[in-house]
GUVEXFI-532142 format. One record per residue: x, y, z of N, C-alpha, C, O in turn; residue in one letter; residue number from 1. Coordinates in steps of 0.2 Angstrom, whole numbers. Layout:
BEGIN
<rec <X, Y, Z>, <X, Y, Z>, <X, Y, Z>, <X, Y, Z>, "A", NUM>
...
//
This chain:
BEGIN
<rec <-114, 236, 234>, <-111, 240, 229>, <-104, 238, 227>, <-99, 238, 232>, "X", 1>
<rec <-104, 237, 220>, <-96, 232, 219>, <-90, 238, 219>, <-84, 236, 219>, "X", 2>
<rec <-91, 245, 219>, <-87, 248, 218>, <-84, 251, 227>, <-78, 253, 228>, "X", 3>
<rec <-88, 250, 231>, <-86, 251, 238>, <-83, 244, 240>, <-78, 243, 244>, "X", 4>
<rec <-86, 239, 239>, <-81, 231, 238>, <-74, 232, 236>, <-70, 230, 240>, "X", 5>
<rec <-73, 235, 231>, <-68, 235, 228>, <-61, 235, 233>, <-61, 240, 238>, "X", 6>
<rec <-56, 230, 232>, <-50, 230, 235>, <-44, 236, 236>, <-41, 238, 240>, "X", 7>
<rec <-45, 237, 228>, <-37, 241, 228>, <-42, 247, 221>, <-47, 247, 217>, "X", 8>
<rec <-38, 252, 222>, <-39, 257, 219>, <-39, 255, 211>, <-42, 258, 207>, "X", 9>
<rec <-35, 250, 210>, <-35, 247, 202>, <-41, 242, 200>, <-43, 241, 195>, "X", 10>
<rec <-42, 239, 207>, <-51, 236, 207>, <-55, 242, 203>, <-58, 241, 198>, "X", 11>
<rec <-55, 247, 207>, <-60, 251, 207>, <-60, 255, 201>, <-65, 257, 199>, "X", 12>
<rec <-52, 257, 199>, <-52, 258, 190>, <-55, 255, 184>, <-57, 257, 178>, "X", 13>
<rec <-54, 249, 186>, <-55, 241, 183>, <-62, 244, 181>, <-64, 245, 175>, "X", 14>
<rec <-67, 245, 187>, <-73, 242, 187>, <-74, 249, 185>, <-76, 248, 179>, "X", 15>
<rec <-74, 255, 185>, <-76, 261, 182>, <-75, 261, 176>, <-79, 265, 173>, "X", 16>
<rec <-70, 258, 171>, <-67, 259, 166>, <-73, 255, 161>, <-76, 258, 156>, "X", 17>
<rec <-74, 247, 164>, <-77, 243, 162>, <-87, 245, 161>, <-91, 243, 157>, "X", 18>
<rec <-88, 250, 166>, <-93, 252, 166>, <-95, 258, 161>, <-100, 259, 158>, "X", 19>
<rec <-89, 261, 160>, <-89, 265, 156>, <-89, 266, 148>, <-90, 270, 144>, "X", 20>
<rec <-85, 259, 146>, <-86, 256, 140>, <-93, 251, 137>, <-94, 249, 131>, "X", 21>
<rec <-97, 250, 143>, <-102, 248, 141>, <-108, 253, 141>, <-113, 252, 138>, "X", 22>
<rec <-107, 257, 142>, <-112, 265, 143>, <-110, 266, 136>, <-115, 266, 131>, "X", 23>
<rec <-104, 267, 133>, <-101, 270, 127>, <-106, 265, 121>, <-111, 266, 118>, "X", 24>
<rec <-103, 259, 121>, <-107, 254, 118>, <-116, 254, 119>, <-119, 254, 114>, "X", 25>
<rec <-119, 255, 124>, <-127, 256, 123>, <-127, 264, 119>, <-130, 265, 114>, "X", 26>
<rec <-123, 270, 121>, <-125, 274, 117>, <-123, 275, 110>, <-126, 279, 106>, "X", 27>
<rec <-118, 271, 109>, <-118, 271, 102>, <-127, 269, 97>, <-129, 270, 92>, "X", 28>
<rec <-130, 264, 103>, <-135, 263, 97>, <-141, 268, 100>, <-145, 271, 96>, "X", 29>
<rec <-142, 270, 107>, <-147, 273, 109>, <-147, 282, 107>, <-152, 286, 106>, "X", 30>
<rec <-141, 283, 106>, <-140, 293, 105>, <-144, 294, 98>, <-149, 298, 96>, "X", 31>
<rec <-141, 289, 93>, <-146, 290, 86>, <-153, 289, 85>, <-156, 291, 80>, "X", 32>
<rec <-155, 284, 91>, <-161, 282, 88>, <-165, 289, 93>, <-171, 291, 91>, "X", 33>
<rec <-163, 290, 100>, <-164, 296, 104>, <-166, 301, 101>, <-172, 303, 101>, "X", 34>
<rec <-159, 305, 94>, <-160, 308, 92>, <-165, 309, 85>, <-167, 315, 82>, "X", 35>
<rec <-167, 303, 84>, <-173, 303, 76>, <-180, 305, 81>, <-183, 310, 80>, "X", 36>
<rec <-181, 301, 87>, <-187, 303, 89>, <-188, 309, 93>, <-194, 312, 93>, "X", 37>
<rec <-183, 311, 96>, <-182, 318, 95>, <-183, 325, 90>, <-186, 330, 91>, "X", 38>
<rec <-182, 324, 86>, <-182, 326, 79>, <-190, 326, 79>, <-193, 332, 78>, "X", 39>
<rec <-192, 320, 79>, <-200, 319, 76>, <-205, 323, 79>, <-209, 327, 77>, "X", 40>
<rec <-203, 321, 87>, <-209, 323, 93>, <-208, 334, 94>, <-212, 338, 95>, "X", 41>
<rec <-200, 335, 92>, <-201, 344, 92>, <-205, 347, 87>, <-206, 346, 81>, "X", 42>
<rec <-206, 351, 90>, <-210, 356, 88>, <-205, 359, 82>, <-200, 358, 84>, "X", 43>
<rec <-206, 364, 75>, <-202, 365, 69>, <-201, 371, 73>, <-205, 375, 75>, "X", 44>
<rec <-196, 372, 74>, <-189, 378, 73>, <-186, 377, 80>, <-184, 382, 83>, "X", 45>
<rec <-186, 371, 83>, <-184, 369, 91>, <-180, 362, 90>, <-177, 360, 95>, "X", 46>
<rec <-181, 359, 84>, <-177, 353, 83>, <-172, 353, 86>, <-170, 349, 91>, "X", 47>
<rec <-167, 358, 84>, <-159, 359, 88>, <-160, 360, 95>, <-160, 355, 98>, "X", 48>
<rec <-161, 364, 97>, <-163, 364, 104>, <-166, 359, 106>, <-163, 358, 112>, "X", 49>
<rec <-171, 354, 105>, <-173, 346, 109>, <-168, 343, 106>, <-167, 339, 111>, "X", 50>
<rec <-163, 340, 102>, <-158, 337, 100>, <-153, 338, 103>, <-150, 332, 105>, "X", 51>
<rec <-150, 346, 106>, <-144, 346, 110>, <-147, 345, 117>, <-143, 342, 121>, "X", 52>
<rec <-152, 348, 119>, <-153, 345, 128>, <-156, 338, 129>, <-156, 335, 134>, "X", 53>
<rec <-158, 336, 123>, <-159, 327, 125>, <-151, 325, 125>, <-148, 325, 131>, "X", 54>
<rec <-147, 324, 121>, <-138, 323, 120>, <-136, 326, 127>, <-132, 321, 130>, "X", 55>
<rec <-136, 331, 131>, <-134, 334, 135>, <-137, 329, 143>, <-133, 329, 149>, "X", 56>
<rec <-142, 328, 142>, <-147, 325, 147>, <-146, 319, 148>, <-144, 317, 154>, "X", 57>
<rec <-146, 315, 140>, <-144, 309, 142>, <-136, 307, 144>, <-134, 301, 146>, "X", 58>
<rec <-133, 312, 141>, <-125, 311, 145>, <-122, 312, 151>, <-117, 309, 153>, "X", 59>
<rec <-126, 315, 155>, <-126, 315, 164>, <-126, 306, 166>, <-124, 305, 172>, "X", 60>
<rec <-128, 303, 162>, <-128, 294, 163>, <-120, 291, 164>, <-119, 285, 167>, "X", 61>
<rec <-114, 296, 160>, <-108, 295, 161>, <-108, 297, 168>, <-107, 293, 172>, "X", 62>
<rec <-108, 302, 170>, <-107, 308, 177>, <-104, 299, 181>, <-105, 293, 181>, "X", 63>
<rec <-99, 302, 183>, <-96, 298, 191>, <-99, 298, 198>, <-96, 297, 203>, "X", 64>
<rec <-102, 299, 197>, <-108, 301, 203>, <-109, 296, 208>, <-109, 296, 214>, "X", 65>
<rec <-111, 288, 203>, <-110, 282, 206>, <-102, 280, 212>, <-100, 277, 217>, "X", 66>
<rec <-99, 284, 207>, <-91, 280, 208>, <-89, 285, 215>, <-84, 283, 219>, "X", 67>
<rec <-91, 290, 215>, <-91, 296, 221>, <-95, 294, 228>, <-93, 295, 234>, "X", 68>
<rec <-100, 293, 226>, <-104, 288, 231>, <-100, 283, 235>, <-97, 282, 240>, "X", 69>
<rec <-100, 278, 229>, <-97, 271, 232>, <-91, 271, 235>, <-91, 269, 241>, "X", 70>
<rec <-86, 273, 234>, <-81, 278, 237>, <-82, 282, 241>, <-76, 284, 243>, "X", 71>
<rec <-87, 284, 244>, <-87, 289, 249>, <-83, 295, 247>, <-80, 299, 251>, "X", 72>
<rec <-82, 296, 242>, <-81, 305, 240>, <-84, 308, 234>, <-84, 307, 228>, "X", 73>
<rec <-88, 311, 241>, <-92, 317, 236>, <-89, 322, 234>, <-92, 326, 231>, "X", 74>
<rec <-82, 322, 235>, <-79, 329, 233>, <-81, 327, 225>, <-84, 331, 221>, "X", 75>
<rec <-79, 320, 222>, <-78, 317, 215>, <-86, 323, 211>, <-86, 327, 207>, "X", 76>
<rec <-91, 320, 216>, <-97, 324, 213>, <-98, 331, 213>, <-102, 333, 209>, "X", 77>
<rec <-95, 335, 215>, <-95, 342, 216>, <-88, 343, 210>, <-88, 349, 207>, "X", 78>
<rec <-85, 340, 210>, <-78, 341, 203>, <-81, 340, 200>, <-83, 345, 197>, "X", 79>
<rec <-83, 333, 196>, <-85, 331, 189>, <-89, 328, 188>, <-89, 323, 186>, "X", 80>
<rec <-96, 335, 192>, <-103, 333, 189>, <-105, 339, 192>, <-106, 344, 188>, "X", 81>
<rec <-107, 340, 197>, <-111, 346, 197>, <-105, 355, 194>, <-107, 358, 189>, "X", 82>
<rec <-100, 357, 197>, <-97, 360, 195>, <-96, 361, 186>, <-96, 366, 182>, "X", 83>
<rec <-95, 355, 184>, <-93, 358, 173>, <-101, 358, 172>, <-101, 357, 166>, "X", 84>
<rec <-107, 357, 175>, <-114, 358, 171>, <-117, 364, 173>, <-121, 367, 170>, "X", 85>
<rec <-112, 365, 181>, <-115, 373, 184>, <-112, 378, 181>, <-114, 384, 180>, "X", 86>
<rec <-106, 376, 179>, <-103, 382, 172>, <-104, 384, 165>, <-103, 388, 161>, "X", 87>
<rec <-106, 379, 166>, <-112, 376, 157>, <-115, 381, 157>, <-116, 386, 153>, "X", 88>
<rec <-119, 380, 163>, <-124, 385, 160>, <-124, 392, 164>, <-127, 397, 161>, "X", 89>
<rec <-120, 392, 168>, <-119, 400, 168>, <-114, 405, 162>, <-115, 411, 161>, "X", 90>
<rec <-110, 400, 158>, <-108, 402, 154>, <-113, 403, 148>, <-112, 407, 143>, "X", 91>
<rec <-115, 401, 149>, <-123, 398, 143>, <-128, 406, 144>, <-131, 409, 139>, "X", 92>
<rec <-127, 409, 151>, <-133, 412, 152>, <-132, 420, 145>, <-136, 423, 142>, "X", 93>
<rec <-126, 420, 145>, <-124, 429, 140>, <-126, 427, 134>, <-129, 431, 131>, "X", 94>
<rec <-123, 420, 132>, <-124, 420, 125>, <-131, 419, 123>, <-132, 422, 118>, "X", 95>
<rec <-136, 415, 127>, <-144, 414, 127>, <-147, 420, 126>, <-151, 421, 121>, "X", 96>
<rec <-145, 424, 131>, <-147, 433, 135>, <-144, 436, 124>, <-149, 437, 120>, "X", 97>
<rec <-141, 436, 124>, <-137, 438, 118>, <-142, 437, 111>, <-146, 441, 110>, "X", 98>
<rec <-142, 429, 106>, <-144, 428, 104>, <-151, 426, 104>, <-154, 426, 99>, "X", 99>
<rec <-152, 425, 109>, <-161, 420, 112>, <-162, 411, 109>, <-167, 408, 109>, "X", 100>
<rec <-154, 408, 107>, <-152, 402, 107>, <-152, 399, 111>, <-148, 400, 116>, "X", 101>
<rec <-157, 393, 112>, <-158, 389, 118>, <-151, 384, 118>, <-147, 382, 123>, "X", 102>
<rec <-149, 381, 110>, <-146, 376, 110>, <-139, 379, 111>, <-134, 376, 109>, "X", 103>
<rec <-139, 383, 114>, <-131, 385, 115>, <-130, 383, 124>, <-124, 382, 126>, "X", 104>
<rec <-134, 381, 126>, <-134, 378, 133>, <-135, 371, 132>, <-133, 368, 137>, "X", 105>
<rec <-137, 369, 128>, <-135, 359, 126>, <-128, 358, 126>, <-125, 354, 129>, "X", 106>
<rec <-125, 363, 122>, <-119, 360, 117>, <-113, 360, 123>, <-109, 356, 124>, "X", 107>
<rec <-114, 369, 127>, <-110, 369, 132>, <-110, 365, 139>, <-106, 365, 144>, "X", 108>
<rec <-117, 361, 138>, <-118, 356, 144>, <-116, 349, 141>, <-115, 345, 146>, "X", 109>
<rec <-116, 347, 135>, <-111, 342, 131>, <-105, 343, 133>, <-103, 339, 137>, "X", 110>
<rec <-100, 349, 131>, <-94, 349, 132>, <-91, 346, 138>, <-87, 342, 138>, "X", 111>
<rec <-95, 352, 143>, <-93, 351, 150>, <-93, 344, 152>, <-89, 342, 156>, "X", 112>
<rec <-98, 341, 150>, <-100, 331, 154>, <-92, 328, 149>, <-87, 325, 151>, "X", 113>
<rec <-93, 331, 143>, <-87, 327, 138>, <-80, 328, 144>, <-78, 323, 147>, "X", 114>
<rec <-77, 334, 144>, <-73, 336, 146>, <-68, 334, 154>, <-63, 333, 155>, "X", 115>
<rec <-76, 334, 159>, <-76, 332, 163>, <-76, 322, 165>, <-73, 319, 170>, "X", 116>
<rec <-79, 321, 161>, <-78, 313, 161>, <-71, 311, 157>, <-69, 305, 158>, "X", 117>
<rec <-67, 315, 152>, <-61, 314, 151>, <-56, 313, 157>, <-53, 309, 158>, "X", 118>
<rec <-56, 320, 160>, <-51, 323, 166>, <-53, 317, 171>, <-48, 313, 173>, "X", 119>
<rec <-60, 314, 174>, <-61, 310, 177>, <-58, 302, 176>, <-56, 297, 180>, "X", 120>
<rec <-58, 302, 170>, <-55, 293, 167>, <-46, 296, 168>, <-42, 292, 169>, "X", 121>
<rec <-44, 302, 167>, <-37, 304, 169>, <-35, 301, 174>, <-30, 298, 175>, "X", 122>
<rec <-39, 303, 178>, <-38, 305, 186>, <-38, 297, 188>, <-34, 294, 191>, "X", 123>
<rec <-46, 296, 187>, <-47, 288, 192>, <-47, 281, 187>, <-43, 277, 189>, "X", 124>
<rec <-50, 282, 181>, <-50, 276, 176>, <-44, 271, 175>, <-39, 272, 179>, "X", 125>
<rec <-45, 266, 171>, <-38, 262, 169>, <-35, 267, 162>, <-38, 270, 158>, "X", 126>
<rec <-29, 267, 162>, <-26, 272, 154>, <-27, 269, 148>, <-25, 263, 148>, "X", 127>
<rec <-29, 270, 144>, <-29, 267, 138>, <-35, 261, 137>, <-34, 258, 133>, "X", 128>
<rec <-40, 260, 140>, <-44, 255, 141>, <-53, 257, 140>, <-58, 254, 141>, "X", 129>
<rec <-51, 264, 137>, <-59, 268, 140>, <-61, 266, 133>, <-63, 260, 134>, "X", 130>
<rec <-62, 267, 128>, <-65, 266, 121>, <-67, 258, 120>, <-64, 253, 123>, "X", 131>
<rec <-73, 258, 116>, <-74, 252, 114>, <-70, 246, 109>, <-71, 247, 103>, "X", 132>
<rec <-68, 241, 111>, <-61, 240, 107>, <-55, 240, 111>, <-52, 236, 108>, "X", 133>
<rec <-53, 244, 116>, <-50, 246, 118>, <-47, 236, 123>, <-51, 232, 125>, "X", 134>
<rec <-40, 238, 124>, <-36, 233, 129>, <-42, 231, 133>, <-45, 235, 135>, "X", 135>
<rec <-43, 224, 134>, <-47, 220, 140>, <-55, 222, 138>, <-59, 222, 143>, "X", 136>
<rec <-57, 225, 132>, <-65, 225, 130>, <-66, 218, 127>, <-62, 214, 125>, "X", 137>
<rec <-73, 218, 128>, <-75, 210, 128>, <-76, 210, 118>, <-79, 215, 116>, "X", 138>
<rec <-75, 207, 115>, <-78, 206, 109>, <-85, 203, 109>, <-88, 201, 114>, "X", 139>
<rec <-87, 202, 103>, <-95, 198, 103>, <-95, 190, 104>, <-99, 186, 107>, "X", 140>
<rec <-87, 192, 102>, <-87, 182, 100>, <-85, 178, 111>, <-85, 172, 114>, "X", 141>
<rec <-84, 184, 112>, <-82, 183, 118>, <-90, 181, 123>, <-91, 176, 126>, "X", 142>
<rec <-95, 186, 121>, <-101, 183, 126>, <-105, 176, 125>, <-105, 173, 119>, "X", 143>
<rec <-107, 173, 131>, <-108, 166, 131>, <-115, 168, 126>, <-118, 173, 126>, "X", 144>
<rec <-116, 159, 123>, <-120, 158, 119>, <-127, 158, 122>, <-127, 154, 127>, "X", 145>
<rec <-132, 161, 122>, <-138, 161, 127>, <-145, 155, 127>, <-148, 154, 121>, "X", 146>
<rec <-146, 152, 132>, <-153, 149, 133>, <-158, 151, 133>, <-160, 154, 128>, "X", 147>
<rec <-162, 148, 138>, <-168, 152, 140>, <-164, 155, 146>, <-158, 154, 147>, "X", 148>
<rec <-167, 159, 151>, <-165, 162, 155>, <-157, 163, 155>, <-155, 164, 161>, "X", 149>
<rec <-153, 163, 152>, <-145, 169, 152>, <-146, 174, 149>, <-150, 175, 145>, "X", 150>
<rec <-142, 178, 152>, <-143, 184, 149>, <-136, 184, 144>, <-131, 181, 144>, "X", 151>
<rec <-139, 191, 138>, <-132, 191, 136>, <-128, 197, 135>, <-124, 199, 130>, "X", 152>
<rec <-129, 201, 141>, <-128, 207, 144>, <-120, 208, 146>, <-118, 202, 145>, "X", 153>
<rec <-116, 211, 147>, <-109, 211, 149>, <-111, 210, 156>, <-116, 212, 158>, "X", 154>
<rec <-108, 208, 159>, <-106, 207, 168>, <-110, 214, 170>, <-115, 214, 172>, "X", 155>
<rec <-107, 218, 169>, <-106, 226, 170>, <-114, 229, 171>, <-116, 234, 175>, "X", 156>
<rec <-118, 224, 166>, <-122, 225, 167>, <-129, 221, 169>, <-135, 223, 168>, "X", 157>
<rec <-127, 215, 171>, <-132, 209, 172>, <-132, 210, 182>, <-128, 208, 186>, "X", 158>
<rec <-139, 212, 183>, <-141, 211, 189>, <-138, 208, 194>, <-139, 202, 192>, "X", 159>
<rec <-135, 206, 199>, <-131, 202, 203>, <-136, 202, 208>, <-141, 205, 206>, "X", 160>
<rec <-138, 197, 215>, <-142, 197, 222>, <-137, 202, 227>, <-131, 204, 225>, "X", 161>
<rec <-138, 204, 231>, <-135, 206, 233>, <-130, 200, 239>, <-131, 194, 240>, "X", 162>
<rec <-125, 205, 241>, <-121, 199, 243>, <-121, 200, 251>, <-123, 205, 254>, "X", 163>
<rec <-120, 194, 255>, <-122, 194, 263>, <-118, 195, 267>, <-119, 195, 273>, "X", 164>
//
């Protein structure tokens, strides 16, 4: 695990930052296309509601959870991940009980992963570096030109052997 390798805490920003700008980059194309076939596959008058727990569901994929592990602090997981989605939805329970809106617990379980992976890239991330585009993001023109067998994945995300 390259993130428990990691030298120095700016290693390890380094490598969280970079991981988290390629997540940003795949869901930019994954969330719309998520959300058409969501759209399609719900049943009529639930569209929002599977639109905002698919968006919610699949945002737990930012969660630092990895980076908590490889670090050896779990506290990071009980801060910012289980904690802002256990509030989500207790916070969710009055308004749901209130109107009988399910999607009022998507939206608050989006906030909280949003809000929470902000405070997290504060805290642990490189500054200014999280967005795509951002200082030290790879351009297109940057990835090598591909073969047979290269891939043309960012590092971040191209399989490694394990190391001995």
């Amino acid at each position: 695990m390259a993130i428990a390798r990691s030298p120095s805490p700016q290693a390890r920003a380094s490598l969280y930052s970079r991981s988290i700008r390629t997540r940003i980059i795949i869901a930019l194309v994954v969330f719309p296309l998520m959300s058409i076939i969501v759209s399609l596959v719900a049943h009529d008058g639930y569209r929002l509601d599977a639109i905002t727990m698919a968006w919610a569901t699949a945002l737990t994929g930012f969660s630092p959870a990895w980076f908590g592990i490889g670090t050896g602090q779990p506290r990071i997981l009980a801060v910012y991940d289980t904690l802002p989605r256990f509030c989500a939805a207790l916070l969710s329970v009055p308004f749901i009980l209130a109107t009988g809106q399910i999607w009022i617990y998507g939206v608050l379980a989006l906030l909280a992963t949003i809000v929470a992976s902000i405070a997290f890239q504060l805290r642990f991330g490189e500054s200014g570096t999280w967005f795509p585009g951002a200082r030290g993001m790879p351009s297109a023109r940057s990835f090598p030109k591909v073969g047979p067998r290269q891939s043309i994945l960012p590092e971040a995300l191209t399989p490694h052997p394990p190391s001995r």
